[in-house]
N, C-alpha and C positions, 0 to 999 in steps of 0.2 A: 386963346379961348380954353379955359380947362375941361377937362374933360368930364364928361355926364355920367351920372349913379342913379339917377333915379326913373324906373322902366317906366314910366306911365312920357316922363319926355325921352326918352331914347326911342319907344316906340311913333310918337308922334312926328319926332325930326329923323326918323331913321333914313328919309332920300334916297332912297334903292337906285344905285347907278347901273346899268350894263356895260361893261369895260367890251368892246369889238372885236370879233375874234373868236379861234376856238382854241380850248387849252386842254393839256392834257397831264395825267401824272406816269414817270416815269421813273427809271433809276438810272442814278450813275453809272458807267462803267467804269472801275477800278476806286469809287468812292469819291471821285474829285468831279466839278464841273468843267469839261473843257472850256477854253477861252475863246469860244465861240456863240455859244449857248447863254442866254440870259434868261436864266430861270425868274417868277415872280416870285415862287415860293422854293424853299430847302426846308428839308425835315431829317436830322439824322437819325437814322433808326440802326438798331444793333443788325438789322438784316441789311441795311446798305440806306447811301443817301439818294432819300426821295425828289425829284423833282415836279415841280410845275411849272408848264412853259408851255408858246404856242404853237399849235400843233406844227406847224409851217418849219419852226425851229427843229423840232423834234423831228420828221420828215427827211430834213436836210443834213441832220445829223445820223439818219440809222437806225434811232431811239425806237422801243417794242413800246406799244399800249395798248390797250382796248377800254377806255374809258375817253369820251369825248366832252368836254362840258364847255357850259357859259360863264362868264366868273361877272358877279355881281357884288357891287362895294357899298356897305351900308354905308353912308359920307356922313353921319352922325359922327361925331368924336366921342364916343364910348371910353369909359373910363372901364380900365385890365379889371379891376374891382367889384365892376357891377355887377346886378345879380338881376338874372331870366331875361336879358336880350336872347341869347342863341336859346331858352328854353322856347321863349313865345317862338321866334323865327320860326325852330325846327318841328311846334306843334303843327306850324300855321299850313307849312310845309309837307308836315307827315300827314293833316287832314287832307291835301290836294293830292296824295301819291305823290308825290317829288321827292327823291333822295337829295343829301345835302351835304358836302363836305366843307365844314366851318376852318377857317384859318384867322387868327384873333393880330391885326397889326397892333402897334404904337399908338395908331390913331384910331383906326376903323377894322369893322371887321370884314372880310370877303367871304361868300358864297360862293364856291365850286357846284352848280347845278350840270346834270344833264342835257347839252345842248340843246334838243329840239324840244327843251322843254321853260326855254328863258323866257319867252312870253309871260308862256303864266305865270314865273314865280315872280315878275314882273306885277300881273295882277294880285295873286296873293298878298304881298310884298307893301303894295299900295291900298291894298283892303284894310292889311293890319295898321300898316299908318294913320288909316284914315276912323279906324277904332281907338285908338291911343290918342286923337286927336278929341273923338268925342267923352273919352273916359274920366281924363285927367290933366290935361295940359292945354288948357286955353287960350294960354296967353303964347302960345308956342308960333314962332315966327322960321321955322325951318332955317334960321340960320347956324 
């Protein structure tokens, strides 16, 4: 299926998934992931590489954090290209008080939310869909 560019269907197939779990961002120590550790996400940053992982992992490993979240996967296949998915998301988001750390895959994008706050970005989430749904895209079959 190729991937989507245009926000009026990206918004309406957007499928907000909850992935189960709580995940956490972290850093490597000495730069490398041990071979234990299965991070969802890596980000290399000049200050050291970032990880995402759950929190369980993190726990077992020693790993510092203080940031708890739910991670939410827009299951649209959003094309790298497109333009105002993560704008709309992160309004619809900033309108609810919900902070949001955006990570952009190949296929979909994931939502890093504050855990005890995945419900409702759950309803937000499913509000905006269901505006995208009446705005522009009718014939939209959430496949």
């Amino acid at each position: 299926m190729p991937a989507e560019k245009d926000l009026d269907k990206l918004l309406a197939d957007m499928r907000p998934e909850l992935n189960p779990g709580e995940y956490v961002f972290t850093v490597a120590p000495d730069g490398r992931v041990r071979p234990d550790i299965r991070p969802v996400v890596t980000v290399a940053e000049e200050e050291g590489l970032t990880l995402v992982l759950p929190r369980q992992e993190a726990d077992r490993a020693g790993l510092a954090y203080d940031y708890i979240a739910g991670w939410v996967t827009l299951r649209v296949h959003s094309a790298l290209d497109a333009v105002g998915l993560t704008a709309a998301v992160a309004e619809a988001l900033t309108q609810a008080g919900i902070s949001c750390n955006v990570v952009a895959g190949f296929h979909h994008d994931h939502l890093f939310v504050p855990h005890d706050a995945t419900a409702r970005t759950l309803a937000v989430l499913e509000e905006l869909t269901e505006c995208g749904r009446r705005t522009g895209a009718p014939d939209s079959g959430g496949a």
